[in-house]
Residue, then its C-alpha position, 0 to 999 in steps of 0.5 A: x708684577x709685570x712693568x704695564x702695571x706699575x704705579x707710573x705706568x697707570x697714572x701715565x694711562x690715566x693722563x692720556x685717558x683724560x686727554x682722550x676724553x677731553x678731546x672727544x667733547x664736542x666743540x663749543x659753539x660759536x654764537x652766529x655774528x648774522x644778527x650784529x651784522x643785520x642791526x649794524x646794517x640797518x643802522x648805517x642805513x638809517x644814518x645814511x637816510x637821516x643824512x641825505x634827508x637833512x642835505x636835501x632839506x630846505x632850510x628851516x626858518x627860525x626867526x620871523x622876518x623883521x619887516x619894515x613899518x608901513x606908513x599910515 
């Protein structure tokens, strides 16, 4: 029995075979942020245009004007 082939030895080879083969999987793929961004994106539009829409407004009349009575 030569010393490659003792009991330590192989399960040293088999630790590095399992490190070898974890490091050749493919990586995990990372979702793409260009979706988030886009709606992000179309929503600060859309605040902005609510905003400017109800600066530039006129102001709304709630009430009815109370006039005075006439006389008949």
């Amino acid at each position: 029995m030569e010393p490659d082939e003792s009991p330590v030895a192989d399960a040293r080879f088999r630790e590095a075979l399992a490190y070898a083969r974890e490091r050749l999987e493919p990586p995990a793929r990372r979702e793409s942020a260009w979706p988030a961004l886009g709606a992000a994106a179309f929503f600060a539009v859309c605040a902005m245009t609510f905003a400017v829409g109800a600066i530039l407004a006129p102001p709304v009349q709630l009430a009815i004007p109370i006039t005075a009575p006439t006389a008949r």
